[in-house]
N, C-alpha and C positions, 0 to 999 in steps of 0.2 A: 570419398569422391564428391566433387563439385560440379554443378552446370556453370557456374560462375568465379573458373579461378585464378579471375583478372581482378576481380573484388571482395575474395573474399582469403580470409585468411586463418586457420586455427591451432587453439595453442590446446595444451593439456600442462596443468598444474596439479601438484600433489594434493597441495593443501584443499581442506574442503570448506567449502561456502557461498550461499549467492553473492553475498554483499562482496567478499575476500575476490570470489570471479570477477565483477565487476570492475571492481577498482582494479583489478588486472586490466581487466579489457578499455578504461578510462585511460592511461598512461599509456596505453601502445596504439589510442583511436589519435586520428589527426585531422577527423571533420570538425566540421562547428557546432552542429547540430548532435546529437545523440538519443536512438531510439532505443529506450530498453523494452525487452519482449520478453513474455514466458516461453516456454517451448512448445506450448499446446494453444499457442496464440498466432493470430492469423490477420495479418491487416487486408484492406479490402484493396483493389487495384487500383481508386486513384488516389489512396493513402497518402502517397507523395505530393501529390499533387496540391490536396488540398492542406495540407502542412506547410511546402513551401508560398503557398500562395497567403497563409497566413502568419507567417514570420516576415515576408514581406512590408505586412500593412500596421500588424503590432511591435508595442517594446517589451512584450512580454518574453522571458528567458525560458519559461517552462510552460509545458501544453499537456492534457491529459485528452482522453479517448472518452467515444461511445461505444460501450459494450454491448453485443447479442452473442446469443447461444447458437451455434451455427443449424445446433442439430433443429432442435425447437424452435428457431425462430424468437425468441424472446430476450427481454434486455436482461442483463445478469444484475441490476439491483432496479429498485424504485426509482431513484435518485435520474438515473438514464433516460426516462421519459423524455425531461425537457428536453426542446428540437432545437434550442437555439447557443450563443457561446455565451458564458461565464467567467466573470471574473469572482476565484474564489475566494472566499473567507476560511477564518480558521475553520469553521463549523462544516463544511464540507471540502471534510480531508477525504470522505468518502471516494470522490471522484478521480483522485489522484491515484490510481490501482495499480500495483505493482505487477501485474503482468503486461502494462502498456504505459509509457508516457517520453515523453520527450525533454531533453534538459540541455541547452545550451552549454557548451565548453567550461565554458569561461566566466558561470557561476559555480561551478565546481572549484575552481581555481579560488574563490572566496568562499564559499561556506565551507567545503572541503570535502573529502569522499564520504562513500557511504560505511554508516557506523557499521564495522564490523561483529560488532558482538549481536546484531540485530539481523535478520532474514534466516532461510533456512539453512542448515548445516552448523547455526552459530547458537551461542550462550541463548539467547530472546530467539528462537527459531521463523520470525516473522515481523512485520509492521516497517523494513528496511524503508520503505519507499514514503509512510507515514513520518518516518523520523523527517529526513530529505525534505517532507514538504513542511513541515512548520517549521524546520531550520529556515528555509525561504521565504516564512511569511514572518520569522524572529529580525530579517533583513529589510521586512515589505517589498519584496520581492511580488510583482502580478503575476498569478497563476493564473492558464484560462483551459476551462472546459472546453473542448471542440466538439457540438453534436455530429458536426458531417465528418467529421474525423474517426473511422470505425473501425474497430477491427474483432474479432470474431474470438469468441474464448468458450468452452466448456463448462456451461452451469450443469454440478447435476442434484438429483431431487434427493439426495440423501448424503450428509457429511458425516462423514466419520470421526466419532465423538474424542481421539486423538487430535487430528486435526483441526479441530476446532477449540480445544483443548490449551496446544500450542499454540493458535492465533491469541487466544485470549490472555494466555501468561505473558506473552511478548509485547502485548497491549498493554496489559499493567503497570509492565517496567515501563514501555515508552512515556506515559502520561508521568509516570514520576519524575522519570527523566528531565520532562521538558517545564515541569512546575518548580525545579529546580536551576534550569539554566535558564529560564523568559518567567524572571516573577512578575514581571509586568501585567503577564498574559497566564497567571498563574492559575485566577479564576475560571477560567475557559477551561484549560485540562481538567481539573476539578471536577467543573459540569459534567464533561464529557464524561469521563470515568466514572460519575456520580449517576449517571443516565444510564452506562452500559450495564454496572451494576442493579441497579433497580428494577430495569426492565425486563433482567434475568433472572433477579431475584422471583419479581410477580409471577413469570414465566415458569418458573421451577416448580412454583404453590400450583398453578395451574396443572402441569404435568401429575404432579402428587394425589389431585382431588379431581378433576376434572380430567383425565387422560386421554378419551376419546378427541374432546373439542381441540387436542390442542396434536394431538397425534402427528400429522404430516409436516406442521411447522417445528415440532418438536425433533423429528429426524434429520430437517436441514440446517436447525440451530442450535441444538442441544442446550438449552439455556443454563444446564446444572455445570457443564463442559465450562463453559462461558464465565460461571461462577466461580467456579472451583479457578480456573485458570487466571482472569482479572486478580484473582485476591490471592495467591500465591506471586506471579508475576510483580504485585505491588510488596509484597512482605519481602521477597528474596531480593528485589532493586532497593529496598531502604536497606535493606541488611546490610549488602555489598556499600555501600554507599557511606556505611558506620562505620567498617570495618577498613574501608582507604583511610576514612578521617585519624583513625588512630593512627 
């Protein structure tokens, strides 16, 4: 059942997948604008508002959000602080979060839908929405941060070392992926992946020798999870990768 169903419409499909869902629901939306949300996601009430009132004034095709934890009161990463909009660069793909962002029609229609082997349900169980934005920035496509554009999402203090697991394998693949189709911008992924790795690597030594200091940050990012995952995700995306070219 529905409060709203003059506007609203729902399907059920067999097949399973976030990105597979989507692109369902892309081909059968007929607005201009397009909000994708998680299900534990919550925009705030002048959401609208302040969205349309900035498609209005930009040419930007795609808009991301400012995250808080509704429960706690806090932003769901560091990055969030900033109060004001952003035009992003590849380097912060961070802000682009797949449980909130907004994507005009009718850049879909040219980069194309979302990679289905990517998000959850699929081969790379995560990063669907990372892929999405650097296909957009492989266009020069503007991407902008909205701080007053908020919507409410579920940080909690403890990840489970699966799920982080999965983000990181699906990370892997993506960065290979895209060092492969934008070698322009080849050194950039590179980095990135050269950063996420390193950092989890220290991170891991740290858990090992030092376990107290690093204890509470260690339960919401698992850094070995992270490790282990980045570097399978990169081994199993070259593989697959070798074995089309035959």
């Amino acid at each position: 059942k529905t409060n709203c169903p003059a506007l609203c419409t729902f399907y059920y499909i067999k097949k399973r997948g976030l990105s597979l869902a989507r692109n369902f629901a892309i081909r059968k939306s007929t607005g201009e604008y397009l909000v994708f949300l998680d299900d534990d996601a919550k925009i705030n009430e002048n959401f609208l508002d302040v969205l349309s009132k900035n498609i209005s004034i930009s040419n930007a095709r795609a808009f991301c959000c400012r995250d808080t934890d509704p429960i706690k009161s806090r932003l769901y990463a560091g990055p969030f602080i900033k109060n004001y909009a952003i035009s992003l660069n590849h380097f912060q793909y961070i802000y682009f979060a797949g449980y909130a962002h907004i994507l005009k029609k009718s850049i879909l229609d040219e980069i194309g839908l979302y990679d289905e082997n990517f998000g959850v349900g699929a081969k790379y169980p995560a990063t669907e929405e990372s892929d999405i934005f650097f296909r957009l920035k492989q266009r020069k496509e503007e991407i902008v941060y909205l701080s007053k554009l908020v919507v409410s999402h579920p940080l909690a203090d403890i990840t489970p070392e699966a799920k982080r697991f999965n983000y990181s394998y699906a990370m892997g693949a993506l960065f290979i992926k895209h060092m492969f189709l934008d070698r322009k911008h080849a050194y950039i992924y590179f980095f990135i992946i050269s950063d996420i790795l390193l950092k989890s690597f220290i991170r891991s030594l740290q858990s090992i020798f030092f376990p107290r200091s690093i204890e509470a940050k260690n339960l919401i990012f698992r850094p070995r999870s992270v490790l282990r995952g980045a570097l399978k995700g990169i081994y199993v995306y070259i593989i697959n990768l070798f074995l089309k070219k035959r």
